[in-house]
Residue frames as qw, qx, qy, qz and C-alpha x, y, z in Angstrom:
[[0.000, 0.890, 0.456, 0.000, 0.00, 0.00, 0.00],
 [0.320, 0.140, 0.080, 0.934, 1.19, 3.56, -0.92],
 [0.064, 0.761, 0.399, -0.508, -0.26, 6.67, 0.93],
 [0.373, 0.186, 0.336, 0.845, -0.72, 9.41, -1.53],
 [0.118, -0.524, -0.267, 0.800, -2.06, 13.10, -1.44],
 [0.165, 0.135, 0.790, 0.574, -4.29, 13.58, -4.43],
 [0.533, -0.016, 0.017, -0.846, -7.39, 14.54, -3.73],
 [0.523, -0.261, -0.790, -0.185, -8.75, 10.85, -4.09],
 [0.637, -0.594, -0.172, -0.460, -11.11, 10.11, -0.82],
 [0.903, -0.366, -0.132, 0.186, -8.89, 7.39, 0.95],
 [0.165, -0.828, 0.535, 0.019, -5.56, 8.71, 0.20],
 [0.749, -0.259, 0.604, -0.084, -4.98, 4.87, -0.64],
 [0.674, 0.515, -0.421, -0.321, -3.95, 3.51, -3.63],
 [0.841, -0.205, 0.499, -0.040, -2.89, -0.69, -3.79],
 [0.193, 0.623, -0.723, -0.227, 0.45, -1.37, -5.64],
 [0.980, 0.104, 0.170, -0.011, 0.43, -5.37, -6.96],
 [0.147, -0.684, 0.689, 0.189, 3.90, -6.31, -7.18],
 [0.959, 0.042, 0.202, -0.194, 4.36, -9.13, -9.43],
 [0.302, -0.603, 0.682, 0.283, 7.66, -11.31, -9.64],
 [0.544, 0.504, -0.450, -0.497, 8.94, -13.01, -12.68],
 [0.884, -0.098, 0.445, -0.102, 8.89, -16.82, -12.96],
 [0.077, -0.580, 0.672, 0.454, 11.40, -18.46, -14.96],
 [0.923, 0.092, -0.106, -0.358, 10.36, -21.00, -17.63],
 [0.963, -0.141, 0.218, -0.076, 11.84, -24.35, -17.51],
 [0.873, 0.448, 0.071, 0.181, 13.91, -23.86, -19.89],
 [0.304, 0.809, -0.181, 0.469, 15.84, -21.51, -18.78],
 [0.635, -0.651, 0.397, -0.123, 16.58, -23.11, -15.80],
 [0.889, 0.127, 0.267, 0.351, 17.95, -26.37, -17.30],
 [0.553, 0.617, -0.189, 0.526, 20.19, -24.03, -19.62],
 [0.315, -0.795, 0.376, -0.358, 21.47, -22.76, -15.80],
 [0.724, -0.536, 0.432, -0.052, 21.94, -25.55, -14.59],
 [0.771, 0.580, 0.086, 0.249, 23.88, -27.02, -17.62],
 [0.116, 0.809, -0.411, 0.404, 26.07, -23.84, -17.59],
 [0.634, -0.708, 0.242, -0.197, 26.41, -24.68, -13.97],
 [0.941, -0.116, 0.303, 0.098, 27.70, -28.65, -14.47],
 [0.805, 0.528, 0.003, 0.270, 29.99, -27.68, -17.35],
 [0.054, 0.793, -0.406, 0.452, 31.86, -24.75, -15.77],
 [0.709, -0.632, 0.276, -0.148, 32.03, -27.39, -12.86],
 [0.919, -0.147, 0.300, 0.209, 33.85, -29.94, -14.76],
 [0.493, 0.779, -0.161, 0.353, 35.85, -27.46, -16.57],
 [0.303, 0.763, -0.481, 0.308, 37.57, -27.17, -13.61],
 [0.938, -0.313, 0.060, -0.135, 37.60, -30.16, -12.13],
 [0.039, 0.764, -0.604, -0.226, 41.11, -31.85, -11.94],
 [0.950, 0.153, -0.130, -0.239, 41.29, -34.34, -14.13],
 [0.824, -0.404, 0.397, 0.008, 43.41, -37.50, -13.06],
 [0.206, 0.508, -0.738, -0.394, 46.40, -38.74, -15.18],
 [0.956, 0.088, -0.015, -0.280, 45.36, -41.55, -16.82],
 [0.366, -0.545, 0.754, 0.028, 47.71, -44.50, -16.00]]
């Protein structure tokens, strides 16, 4: 809620905040990134 000074009667005015929602897809491409940059720097073992 947000007071304001307008002339309106209440002086009230109700603010709706709404928050974005990723789609699906754009998680998976995070988490992707995520795993690759992990094993990029993983150390990788000498092979024997």
């Amino acid at each position: 809620m947000a007071y304001h000074d307008a002339g309106d009667l209440a002086g009230f005015t109700v603010l709706t905040v709404t928050a974005a929602v990723p789609e699906p897809a754009s998680t998976l491409l995070l988490v992707v990134a995520l795993a690759a940059g992990h094993a990029a720097r993983r150390p990788r073992r000498p092979m024997r």
